[in-house]
N, C-alpha and C positions, 0 to 999 in steps of 0.2 A: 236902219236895217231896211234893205229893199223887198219886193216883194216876195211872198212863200216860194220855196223852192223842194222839188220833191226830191226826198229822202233816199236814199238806197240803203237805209237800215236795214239789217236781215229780217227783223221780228215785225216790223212793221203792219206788212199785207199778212203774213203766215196766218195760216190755221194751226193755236198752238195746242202740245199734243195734251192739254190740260183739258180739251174738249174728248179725248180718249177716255179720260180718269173721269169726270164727271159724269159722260156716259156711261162709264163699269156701274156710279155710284145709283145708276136712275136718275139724273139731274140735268140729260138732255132728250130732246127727242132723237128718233132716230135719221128724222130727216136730216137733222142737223150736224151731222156727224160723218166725214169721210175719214171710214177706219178698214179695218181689214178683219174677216170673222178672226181672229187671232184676240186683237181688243176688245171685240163686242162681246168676248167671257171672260175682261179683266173686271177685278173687282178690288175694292179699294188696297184690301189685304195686302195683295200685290205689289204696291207701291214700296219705294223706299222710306224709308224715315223722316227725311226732309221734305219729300213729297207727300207723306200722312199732315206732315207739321202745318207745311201751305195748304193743304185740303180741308183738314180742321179749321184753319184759320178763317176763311173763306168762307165755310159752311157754318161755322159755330159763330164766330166774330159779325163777319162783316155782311153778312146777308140778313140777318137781322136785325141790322142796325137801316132798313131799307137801303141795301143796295143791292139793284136789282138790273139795273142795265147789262146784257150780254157782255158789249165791248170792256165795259169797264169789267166786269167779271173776270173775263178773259186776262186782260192786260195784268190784275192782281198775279195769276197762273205763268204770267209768261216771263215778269220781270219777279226775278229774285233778288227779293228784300233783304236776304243774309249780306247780298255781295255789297251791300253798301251801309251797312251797321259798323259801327268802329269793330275791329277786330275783338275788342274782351268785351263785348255786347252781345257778338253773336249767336250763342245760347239763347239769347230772348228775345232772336228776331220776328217772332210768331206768336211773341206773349202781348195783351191787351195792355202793354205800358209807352209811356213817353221813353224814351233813352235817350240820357245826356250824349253831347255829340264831341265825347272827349278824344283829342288828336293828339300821336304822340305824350301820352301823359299831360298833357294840357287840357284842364276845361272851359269849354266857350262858353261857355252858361247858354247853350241853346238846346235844342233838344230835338230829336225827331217826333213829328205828330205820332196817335196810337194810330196803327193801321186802320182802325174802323173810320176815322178823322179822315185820313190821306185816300181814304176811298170814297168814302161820302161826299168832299170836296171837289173830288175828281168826277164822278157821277154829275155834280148839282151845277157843275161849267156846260154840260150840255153840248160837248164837243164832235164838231165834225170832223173828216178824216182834212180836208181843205181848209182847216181853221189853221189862224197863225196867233200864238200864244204868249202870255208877258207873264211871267211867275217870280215873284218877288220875295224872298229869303228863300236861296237854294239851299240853305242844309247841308245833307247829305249827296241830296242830287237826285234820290230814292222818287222823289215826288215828281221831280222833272220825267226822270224816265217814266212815267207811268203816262203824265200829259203828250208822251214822245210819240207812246202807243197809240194816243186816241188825235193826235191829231199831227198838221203837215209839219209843223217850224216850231219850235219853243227857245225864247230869248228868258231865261236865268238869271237874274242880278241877285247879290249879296254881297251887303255892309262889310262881311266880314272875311278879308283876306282869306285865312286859314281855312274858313269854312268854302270859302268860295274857288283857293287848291283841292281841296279835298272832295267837295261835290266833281267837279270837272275832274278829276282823277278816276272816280266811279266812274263815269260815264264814261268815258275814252275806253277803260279798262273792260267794259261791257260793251263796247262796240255801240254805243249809241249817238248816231250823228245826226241828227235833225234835233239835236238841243244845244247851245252856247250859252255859257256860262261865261256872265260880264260880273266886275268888281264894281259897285256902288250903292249909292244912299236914294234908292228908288221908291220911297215912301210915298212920294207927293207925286210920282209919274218917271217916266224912263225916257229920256231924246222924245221925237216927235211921231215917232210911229204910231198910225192907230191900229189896234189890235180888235181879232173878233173874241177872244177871251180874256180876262186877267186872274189871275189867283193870287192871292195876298198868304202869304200862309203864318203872319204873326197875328196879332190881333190888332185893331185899333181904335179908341176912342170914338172918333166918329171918320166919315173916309172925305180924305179932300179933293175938292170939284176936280182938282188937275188929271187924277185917277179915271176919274170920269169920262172924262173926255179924251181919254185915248179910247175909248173906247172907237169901233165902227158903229154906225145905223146898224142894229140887231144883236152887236155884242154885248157880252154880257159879263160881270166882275161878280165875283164872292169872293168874300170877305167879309171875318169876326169882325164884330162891332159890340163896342161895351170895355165895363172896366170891371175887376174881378169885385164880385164872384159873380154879376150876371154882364152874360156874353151871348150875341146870338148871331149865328152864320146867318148871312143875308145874301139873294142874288138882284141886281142890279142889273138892269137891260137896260140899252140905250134906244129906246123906239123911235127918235127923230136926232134932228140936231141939238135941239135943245132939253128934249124930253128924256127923262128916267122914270123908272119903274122899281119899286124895291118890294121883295117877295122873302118875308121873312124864311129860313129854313130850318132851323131846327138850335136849342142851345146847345152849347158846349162850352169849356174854358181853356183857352191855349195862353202860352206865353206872350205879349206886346211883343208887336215888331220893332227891331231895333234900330233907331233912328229918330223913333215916334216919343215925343214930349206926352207923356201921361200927367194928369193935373192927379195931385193927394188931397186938392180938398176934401172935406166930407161932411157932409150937412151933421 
């Protein structure tokens, strides 16, 4: 992949109109809100139901779980998590669960992270709007579009065929073009590209060097580390050519990425 190329996504630059609602709720200042007195006396009530559902989600889930960054806030508001839940999921696109990522009546045995995961991850990359991005198990594609928001380029690989039609279906079908979605076994690194972030979104035993060193001078990878039941997000900066930094971040427990040999010993 050559170098970043800017986007003509629609949502990209927008000011999304989630900064409308959050204002009705008291949740922005007023500086920061170009609205029309018409919105400055909405109040949540207002909202539709799927827009109470995302607002709740947001306010009650994922703000609490320390995510606090505006963009990443935003970004939760702008992309809609329903459009890319398998279709008999989506009732509980806004519930605190993992959901199996079944396609067609088939199950992949993968699952999408809980929203509070997919935002905290997204937050802990520290993303610029000129970053170019390498995010490894696409899923649903939900996770990609979010990284799409907060930054220039995102390259998507996944192991898994059907999941890797299916994410790239989302995304096409939401109009999201500054993400490709490539098919493979990108555990240990992707072609030769260095990236300013990486995102791992399985877990892995421990992360190997190759991973590493795609990184650039100042980018930075998270990625779970650990074997169940203790797991712990960790971010990884690259501060020279040879030098790394690892800054633990918070536990949690996701499914191994797939590809990754997990050892059963057990003391």
């Amino acid at each position: 992949m050559g170098p970043c190329i800017t986007s003509t996504h629609g949502g990209i630059r927008q000011i999304g109109y989630s900064r409308k609602i959050r204002l009705a709720a008291g949740l922005l200042p007023r500086t920061q809100a170009i609205v029309t007195n018409t919105y400055k006396i909405m109040n949540a009530t207002a909202l539709s139901e799927i827009e109470k559902a995302r607002f709740n989600l947001v306010e009650q889930q994922i703000r609490p779980w320390d995510v606090h960054d505006e963009r990443v806030l935003q970004a939760l508001f702008d992309v809609p998590r329903e459009r890319y839940v398998p279709a008999p999921m989506q009732g509980l696109a806004f519930s605190d669960l993992e959901l199996p990522l079944i396609i067609n009546s088939v199950d992949t045995r993968e699952s999408m992270l809980t929203p509070k995961v997919e935002a905290r991850l997204a937050q802990e990359l520290l993303l610029k709007p000129t970053d170019c991005v390498l995010e490894i198990g696409t899923g649903s594609g939900y996770q990609a579009a979010l990284l799409g928001r907060l930054a220039q380029q995102v390259t998507s690989v996944e192991v898994d065929s059907r999941l890797s039609a299916f994410g790239a279906e989302n995304l096409s079908r939401n109009q999201v073009t500054n993400v490709k979605v490539e098919t493979g076994d990108a555990h240990a690194g992707w072609g030769t590209t260095e990236y300013d972030a990486i995102l791992v979104t399985g877990s892995v035993p421990s992360v190997p060097d190759a991973l590493k060193y795609q990184l650039r001078v100042g980018g930075r990878l998270v990625v779970v580390v650990g074997q169940a039941p203790v797991m712990t997000a960790v971010r990884i900066t690259r501060n020279s050519a040879a030098s790394f930094e690892t800054t633990p971040l918070f536990d949690t427990l996701i499914k191994p990425l797939r590809g990754v040999s997990v050892s059963k010993f057990k003391f």
